[in-house]
C-alpha positions as CSV (number, residue, x, y, z in Angstrom):
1,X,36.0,152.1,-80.6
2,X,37.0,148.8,-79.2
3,X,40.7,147.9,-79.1
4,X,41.6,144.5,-80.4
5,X,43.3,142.5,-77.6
6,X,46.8,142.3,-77.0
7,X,47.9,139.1,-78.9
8,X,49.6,137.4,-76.0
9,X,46.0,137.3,-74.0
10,X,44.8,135.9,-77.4
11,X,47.5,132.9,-77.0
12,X,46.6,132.7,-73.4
13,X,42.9,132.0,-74.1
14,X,43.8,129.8,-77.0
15,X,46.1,127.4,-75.0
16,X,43.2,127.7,-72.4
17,X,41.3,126.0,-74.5
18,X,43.3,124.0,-77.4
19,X,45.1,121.9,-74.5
20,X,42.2,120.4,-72.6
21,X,40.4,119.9,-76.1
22,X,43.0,117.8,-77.6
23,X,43.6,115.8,-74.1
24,X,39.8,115.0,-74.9
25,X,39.9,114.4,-78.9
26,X,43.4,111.9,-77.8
27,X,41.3,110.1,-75.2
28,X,38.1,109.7,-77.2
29,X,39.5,109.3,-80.8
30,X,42.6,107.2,-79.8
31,X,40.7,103.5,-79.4
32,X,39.2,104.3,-83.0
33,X,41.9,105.6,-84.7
34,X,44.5,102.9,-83.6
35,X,43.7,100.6,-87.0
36,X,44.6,103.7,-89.2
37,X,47.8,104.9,-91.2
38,X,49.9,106.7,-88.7
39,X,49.7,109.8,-91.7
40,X,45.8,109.9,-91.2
41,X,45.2,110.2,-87.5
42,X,46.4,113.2,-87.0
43,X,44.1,115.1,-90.0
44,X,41.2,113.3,-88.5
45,X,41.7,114.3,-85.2
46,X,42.7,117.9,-86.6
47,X,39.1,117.4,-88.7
48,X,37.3,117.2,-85.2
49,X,39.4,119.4,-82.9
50,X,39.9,122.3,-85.5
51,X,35.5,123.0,-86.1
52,X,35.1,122.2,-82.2
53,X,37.6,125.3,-81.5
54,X,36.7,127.6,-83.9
55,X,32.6,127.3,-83.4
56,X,32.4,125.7,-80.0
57,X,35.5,126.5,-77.5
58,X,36.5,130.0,-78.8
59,X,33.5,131.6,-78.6
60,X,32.3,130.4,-74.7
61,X,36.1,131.4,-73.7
62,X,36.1,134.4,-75.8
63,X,32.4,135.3,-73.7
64,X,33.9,134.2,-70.1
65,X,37.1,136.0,-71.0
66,X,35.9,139.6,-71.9
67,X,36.7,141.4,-68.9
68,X,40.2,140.1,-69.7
69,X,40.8,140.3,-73.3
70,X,38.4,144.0,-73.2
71,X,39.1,145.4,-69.5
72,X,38.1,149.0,-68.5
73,X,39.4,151.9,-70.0
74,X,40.9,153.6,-67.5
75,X,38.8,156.2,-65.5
76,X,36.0,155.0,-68.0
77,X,32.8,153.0,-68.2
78,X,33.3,149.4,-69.0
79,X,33.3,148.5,-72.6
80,X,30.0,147.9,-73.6
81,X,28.8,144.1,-74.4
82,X,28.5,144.4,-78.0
83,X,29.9,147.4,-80.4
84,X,27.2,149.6,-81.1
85,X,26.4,150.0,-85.3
């Protein structure tokens, strides 16, 4: 059975990847945004940032991250790459 990871390494990877991603949405969304209410920048940048995370970032972190989040048990085998059924 695979252990869940600690929840501090889940914030670790999360700021890992939320920070440079809304540097990114800022830059690129700022210039088109500027004409809006103040009240509807944020939800659209949170409508772009929020799918991007979630389907995109998480899941290449989550992949680069394993030995990290899953290390070795100790004296064992590495955890295997996906949970057998």
């Amino acid at each position: 059975m695979i252990v869940p990871p600690a929840r501090w390494k889940i914030v670790v990877i999360s700021l890992a990847g939320i920070v440079p991603l809304l540097e990114a949405a800022s830059y690129l969304l700022a210039p088109h945004l500027a004409d809006l209410p103040t009240w509807a920048r944020p939800l659209i940048s949170a409508a772009v940032v929020i799918p991007l995370m979630q389907y995109a970032v998480m899941p290449a972190l989550t992949r680069a991250a394993r030995g990290f989040l899953y290390p070795a048990p100790p004296g064992g085998a590495p955890w295997p790459a996906r949970p057998h059924p």
